[in-house]
N, CA, C and O atoms as CSV, one atom per row, in Angstrom:
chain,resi,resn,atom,element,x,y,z
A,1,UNK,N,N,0.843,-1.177,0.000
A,1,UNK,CA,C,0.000,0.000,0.000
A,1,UNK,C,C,0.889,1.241,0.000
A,1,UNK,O,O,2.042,1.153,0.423
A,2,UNK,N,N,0.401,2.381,-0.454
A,2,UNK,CA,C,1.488,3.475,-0.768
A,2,UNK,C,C,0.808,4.792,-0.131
A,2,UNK,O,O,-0.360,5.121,0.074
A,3,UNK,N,N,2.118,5.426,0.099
A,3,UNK,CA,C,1.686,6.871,1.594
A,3,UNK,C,C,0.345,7.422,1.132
A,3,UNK,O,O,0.111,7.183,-0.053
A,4,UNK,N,N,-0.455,8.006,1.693
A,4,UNK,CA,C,-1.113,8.941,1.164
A,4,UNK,C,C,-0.563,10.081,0.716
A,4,UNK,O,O,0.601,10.346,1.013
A,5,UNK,N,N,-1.424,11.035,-0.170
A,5,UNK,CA,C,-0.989,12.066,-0.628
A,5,UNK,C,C,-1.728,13.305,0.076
A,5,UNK,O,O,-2.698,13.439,0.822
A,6,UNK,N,N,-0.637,14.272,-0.630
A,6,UNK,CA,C,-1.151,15.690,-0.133
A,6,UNK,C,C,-1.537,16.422,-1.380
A,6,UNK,O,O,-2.401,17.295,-1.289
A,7,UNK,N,N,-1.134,16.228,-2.221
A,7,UNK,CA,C,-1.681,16.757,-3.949
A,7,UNK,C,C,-1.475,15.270,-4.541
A,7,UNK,O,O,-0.669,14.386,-4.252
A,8,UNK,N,N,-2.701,15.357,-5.644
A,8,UNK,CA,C,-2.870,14.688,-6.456
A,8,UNK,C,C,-2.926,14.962,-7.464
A,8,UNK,O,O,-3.797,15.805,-7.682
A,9,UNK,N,N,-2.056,14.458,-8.777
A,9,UNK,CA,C,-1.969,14.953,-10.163
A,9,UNK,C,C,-2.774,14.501,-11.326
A,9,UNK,O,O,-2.867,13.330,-11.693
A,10,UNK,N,N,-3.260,15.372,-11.792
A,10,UNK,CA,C,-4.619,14.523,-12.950
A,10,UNK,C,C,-3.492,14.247,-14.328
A,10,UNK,O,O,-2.269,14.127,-14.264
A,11,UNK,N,N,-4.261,14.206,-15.382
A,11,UNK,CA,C,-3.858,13.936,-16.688
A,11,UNK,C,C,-3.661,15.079,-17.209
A,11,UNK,O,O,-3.791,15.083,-18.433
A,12,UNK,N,N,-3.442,15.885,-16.818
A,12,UNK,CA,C,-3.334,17.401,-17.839
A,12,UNK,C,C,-2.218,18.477,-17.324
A,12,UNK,O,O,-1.766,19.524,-17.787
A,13,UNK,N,N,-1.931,17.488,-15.800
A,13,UNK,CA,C,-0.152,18.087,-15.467
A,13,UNK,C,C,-0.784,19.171,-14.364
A,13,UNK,O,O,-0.060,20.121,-14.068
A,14,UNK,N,N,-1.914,19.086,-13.830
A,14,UNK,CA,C,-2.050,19.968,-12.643
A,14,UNK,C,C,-2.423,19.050,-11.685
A,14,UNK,O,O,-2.612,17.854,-11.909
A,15,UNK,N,N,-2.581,19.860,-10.121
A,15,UNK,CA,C,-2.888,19.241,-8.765
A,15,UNK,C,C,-4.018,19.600,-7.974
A,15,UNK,O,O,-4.276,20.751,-7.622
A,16,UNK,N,N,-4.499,18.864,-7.779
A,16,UNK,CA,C,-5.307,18.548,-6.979
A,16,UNK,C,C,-5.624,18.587,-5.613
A,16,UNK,O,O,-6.094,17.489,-5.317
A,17,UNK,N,N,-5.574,19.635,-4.252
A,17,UNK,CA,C,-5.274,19.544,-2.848
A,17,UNK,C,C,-5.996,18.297,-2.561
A,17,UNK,O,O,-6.940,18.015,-3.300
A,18,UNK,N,N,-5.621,17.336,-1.378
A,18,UNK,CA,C,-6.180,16.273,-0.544
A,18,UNK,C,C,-6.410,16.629,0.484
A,18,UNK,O,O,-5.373,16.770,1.132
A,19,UNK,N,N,-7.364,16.889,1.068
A,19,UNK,CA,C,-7.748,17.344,2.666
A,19,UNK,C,C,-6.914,15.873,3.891
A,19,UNK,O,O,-7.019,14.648,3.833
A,20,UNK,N,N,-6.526,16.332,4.380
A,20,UNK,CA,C,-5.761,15.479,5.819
A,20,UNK,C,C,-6.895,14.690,6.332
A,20,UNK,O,O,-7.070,13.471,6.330
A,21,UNK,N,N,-7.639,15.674,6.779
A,21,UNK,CA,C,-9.004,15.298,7.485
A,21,UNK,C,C,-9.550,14.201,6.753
A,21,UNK,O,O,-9.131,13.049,6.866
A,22,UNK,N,N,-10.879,14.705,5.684
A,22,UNK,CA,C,-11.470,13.676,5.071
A,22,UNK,C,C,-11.475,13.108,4.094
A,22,UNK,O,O,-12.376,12.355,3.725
A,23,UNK,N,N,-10.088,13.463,3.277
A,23,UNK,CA,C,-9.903,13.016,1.965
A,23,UNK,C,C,-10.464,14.068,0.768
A,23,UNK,O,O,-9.852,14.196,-0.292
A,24,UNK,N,N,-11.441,14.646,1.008
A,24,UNK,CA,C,-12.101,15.403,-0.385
A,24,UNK,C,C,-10.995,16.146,-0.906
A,24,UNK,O,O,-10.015,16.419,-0.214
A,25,UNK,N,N,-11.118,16.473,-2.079
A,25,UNK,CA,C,-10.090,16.585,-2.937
A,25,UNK,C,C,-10.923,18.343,-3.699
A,25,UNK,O,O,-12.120,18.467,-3.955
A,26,UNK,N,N,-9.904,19.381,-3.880
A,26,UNK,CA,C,-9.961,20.398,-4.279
A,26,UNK,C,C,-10.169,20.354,-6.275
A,26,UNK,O,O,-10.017,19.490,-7.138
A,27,UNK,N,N,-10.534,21.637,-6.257
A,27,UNK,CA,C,-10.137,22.138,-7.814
A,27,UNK,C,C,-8.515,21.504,-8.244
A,27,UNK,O,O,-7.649,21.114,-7.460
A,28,UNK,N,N,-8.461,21.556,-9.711
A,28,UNK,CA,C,-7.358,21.411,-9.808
A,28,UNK,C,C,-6.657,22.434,-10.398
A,28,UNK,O,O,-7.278,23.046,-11.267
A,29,UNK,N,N,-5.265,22.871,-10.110
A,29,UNK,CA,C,-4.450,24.139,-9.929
A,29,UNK,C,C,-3.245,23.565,-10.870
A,29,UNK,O,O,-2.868,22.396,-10.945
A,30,UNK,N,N,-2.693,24.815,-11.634
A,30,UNK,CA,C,-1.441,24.885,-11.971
A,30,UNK,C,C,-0.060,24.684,-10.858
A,30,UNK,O,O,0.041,25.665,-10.122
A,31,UNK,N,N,0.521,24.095,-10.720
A,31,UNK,CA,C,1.784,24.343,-10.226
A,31,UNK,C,C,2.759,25.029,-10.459
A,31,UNK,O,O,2.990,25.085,-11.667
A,32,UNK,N,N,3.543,25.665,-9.753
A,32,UNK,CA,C,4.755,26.758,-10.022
A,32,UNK,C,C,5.504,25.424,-10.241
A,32,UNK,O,O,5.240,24.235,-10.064
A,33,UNK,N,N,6.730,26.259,-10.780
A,33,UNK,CA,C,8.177,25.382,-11.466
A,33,UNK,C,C,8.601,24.512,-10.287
A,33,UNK,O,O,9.516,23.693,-10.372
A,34,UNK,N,N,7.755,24.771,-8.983
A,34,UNK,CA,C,8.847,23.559,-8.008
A,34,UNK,C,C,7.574,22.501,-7.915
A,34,UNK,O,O,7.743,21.538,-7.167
A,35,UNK,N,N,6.357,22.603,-8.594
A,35,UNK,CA,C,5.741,21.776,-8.038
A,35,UNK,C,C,4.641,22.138,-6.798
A,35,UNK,O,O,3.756,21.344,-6.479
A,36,UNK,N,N,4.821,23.392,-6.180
A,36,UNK,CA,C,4.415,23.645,-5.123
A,36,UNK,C,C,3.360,24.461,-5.712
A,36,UNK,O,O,3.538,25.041,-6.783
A,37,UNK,N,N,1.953,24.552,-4.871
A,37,UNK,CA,C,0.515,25.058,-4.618
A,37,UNK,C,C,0.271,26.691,-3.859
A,37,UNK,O,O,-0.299,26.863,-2.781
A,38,UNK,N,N,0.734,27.545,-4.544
A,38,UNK,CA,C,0.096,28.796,-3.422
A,38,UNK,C,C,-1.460,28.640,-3.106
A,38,UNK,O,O,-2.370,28.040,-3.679
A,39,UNK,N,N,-1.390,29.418,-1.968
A,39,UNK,CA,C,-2.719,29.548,-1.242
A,39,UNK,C,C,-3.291,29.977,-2.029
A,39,UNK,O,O,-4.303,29.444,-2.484
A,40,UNK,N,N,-2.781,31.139,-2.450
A,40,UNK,CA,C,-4.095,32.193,-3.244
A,40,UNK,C,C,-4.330,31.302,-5.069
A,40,UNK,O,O,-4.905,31.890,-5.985
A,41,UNK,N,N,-3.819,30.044,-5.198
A,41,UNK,CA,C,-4.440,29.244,-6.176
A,41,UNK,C,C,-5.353,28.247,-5.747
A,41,UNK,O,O,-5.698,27.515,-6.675
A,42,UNK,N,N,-5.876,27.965,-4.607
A,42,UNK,CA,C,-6.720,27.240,-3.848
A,42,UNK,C,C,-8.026,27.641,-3.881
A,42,UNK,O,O,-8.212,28.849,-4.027
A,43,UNK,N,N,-9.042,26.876,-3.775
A,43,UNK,CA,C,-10.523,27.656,-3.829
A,43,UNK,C,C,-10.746,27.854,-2.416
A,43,UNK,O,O,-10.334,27.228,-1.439
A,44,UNK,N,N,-11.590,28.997,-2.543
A,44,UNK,CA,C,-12.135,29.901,-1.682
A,44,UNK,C,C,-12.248,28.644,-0.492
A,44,UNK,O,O,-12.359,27.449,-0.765
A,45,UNK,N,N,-12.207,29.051,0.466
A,45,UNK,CA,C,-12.113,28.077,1.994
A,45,UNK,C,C,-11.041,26.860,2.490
A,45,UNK,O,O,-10.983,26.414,3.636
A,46,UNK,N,N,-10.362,26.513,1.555
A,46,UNK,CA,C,-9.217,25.971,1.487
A,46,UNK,C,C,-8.115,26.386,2.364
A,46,UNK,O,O,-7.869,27.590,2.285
A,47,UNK,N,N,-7.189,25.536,3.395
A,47,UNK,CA,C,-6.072,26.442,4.066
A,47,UNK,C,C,-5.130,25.189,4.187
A,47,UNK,O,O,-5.513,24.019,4.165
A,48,UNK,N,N,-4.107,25.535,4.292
A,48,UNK,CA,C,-3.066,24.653,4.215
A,48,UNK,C,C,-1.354,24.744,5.387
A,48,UNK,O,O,-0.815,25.753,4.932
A,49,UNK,N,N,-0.823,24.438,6.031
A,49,UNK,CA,C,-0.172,24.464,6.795
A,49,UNK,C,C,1.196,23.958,5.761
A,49,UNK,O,O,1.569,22.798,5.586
A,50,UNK,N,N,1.845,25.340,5.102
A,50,UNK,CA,C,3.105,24.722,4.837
A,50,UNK,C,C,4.490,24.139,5.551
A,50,UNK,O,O,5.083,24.510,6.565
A,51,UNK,N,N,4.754,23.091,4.617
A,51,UNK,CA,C,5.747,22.352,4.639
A,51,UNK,C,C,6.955,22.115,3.481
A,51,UNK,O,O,6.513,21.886,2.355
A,52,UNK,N,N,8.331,22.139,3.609
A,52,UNK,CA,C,9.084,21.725,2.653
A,52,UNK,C,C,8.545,20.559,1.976
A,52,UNK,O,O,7.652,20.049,2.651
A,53,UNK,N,N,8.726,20.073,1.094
A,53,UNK,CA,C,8.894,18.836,0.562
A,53,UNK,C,C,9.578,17.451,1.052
A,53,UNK,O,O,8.912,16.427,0.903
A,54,UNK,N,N,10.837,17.360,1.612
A,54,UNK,CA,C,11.382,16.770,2.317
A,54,UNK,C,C,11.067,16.320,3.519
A,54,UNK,O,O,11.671,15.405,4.079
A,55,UNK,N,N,9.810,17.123,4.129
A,55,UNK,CA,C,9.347,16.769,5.782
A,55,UNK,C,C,8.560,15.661,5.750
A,55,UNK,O,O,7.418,16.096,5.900
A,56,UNK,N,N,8.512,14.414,5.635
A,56,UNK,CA,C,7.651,13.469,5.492
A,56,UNK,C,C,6.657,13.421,7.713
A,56,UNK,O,O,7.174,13.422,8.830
A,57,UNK,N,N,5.487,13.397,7.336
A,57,UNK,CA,C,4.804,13.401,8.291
A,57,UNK,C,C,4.375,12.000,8.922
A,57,UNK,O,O,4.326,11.007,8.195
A,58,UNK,N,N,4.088,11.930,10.170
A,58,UNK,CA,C,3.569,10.643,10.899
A,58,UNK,C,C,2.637,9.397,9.845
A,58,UNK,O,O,2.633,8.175,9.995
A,59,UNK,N,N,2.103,9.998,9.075
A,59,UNK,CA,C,1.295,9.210,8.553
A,59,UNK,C,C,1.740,9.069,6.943
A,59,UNK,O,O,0.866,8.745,6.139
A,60,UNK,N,N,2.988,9.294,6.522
A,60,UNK,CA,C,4.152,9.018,5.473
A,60,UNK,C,C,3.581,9.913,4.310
A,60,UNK,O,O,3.742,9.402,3.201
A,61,UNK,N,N,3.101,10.840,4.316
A,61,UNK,CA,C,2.921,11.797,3.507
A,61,UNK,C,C,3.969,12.809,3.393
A,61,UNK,O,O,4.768,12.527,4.285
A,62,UNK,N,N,4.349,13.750,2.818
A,62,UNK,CA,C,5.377,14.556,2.464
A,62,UNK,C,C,4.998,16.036,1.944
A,62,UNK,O,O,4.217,16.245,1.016
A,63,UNK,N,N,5.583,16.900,2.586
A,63,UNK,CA,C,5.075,18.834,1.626
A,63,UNK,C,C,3.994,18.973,2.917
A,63,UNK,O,O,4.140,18.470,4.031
A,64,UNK,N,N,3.056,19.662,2.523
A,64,UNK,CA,C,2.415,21.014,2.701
A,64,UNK,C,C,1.130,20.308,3.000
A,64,UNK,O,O,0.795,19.501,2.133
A,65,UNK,N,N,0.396,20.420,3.952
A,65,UNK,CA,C,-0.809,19.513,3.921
A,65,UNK,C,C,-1.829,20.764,3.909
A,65,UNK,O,O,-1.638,21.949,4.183
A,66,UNK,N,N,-3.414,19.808,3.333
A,66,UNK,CA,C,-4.134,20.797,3.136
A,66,UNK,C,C,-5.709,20.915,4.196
A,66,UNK,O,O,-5.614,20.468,5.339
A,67,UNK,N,N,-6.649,21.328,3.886
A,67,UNK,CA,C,-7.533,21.144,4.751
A,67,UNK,C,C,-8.591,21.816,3.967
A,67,UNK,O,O,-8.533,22.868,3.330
A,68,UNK,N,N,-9.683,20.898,4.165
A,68,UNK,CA,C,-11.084,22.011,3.096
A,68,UNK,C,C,-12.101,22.602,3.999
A,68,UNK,O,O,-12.263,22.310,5.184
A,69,UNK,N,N,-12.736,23.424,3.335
A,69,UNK,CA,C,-13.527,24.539,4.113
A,69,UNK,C,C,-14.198,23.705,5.262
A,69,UNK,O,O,-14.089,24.203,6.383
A,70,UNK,N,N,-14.863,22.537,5.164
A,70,UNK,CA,C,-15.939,21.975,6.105
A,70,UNK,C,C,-15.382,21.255,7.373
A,70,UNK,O,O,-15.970,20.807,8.357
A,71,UNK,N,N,-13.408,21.302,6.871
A,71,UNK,CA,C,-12.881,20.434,8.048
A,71,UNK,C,C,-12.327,21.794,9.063
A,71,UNK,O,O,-12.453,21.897,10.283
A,72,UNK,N,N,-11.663,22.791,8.072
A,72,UNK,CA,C,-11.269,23.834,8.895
A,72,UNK,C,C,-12.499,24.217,9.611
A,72,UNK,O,O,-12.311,24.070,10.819
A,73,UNK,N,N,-14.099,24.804,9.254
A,73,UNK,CA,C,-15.329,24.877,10.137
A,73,UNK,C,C,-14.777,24.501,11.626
A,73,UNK,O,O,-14.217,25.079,12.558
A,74,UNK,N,N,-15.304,23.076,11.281
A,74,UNK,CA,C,-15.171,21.942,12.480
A,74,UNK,C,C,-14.142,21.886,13.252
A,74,UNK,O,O,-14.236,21.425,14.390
A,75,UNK,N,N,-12.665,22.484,12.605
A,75,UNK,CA,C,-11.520,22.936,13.645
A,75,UNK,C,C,-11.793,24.219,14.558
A,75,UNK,O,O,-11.485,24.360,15.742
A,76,UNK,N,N,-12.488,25.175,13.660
A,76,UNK,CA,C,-12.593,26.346,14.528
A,76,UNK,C,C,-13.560,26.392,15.374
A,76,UNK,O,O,-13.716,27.288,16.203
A,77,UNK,N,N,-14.411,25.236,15.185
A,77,UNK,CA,C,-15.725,25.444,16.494
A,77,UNK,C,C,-14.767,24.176,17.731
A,77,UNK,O,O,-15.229,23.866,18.829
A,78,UNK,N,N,-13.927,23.843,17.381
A,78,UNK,CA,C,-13.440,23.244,18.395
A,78,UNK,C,C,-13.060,22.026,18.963
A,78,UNK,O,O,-12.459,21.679,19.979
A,79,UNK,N,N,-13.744,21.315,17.722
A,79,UNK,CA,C,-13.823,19.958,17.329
A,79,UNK,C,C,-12.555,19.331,17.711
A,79,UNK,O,O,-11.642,20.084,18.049
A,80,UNK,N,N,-12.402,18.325,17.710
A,80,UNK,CA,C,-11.132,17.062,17.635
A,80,UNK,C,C,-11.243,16.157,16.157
A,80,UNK,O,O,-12.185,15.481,15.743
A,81,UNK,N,N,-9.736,16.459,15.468
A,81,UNK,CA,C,-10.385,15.918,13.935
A,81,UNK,C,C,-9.497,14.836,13.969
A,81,UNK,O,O,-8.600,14.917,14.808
A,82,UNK,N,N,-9.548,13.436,12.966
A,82,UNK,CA,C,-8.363,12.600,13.160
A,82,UNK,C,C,-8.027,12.594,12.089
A,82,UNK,O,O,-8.672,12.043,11.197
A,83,UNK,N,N,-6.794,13.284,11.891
A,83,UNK,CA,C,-6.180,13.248,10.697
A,83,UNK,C,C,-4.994,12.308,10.543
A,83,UNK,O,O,-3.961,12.341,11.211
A,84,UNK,N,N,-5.460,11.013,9.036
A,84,UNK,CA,C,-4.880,9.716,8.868
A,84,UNK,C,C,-3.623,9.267,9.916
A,84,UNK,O,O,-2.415,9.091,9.754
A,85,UNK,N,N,-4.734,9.154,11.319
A,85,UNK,CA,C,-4.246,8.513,12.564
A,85,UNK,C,C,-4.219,8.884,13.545
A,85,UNK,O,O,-4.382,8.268,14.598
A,86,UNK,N,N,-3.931,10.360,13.310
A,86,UNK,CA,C,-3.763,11.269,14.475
A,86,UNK,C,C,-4.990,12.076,14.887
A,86,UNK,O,O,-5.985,12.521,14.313
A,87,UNK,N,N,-4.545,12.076,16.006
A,87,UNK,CA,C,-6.295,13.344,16.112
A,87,UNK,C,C,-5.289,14.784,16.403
A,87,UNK,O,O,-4.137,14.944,16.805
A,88,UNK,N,N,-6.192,15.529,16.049
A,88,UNK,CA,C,-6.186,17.560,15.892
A,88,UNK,C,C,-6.775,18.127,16.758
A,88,UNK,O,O,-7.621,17.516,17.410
A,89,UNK,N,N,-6.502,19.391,16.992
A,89,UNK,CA,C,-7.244,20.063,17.664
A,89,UNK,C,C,-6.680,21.436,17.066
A,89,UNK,O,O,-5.461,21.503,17.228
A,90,UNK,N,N,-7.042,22.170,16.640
A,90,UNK,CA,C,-6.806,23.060,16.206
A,90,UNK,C,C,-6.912,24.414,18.250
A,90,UNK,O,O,-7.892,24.397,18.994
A,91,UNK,N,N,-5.921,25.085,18.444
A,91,UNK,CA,C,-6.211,26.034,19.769
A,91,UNK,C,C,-6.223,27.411,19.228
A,91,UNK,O,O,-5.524,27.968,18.381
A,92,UNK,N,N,-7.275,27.824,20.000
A,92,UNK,CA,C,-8.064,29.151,19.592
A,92,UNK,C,C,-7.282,29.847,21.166
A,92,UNK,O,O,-7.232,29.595,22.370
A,93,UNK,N,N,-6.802,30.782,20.240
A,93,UNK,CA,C,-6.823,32.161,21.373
A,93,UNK,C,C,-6.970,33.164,21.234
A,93,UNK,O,O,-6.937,33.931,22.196
C-alpha cells in the first residue's frame, strides 16, 4: 500500500489539494516550477499548513498539507479531527 498524498496529479499536469481530514479533494491548480501550490491558487475556503517537501509526516505523507472549508469549520468550532491517525485540535486564542 502506498503513503497517502497531499496533492494529487490529474492527466493534464495539474494538482489537486487532498484534505488530511477527510480526503475530499480540491479544484485542480497549476503548479509553479517547483511543483508547489500557493494559497491564493486554492478555492475559496481551502487552508493549508506549509511544509518543505522533504518533511515526510507521521502518517508518510510529504510537503504542505491541506484542509477544506468543512474540516477547517469543524476545527474552529473546536472539534477534535483525526487526521490519517492522528487526532487535531486546532487552539483558539
Amino acid at each position: 500500500m502506498s503513503a497517502p498524498v497531499n496533492l494529487e496529479r490529474t492527466a493534464a499536469g495539474k494538482v489537486r489539494p487532498v484534505c488530511e481530514f477527510c480526503g475530499r479533494k480540491g479544484r485542480a491548480v497549476t503548479p509553479d516550477e517547483c511543483g508547489r501550490v500557493s494559497l491564493w491558487d486554492l478555492a475559496r475556503g481551502w487552508s493549508c499548513a506549509p511544509y518543505p517537501e522533504h518533511v515526510t509526516h507521521p502518517d508518510g505523507s510529504t510537503g504542505t498539507l491541506y484542509q477544506c472549508p468543512a474540516c477547517t469549520r469543524r476545527l474552529d468550532r473546536g472539534e477534535a479531527l483525526t487526521s490519517r491517525g492522528t487526532t487535531t485540535k486546532r487552539v483558539v486564542m
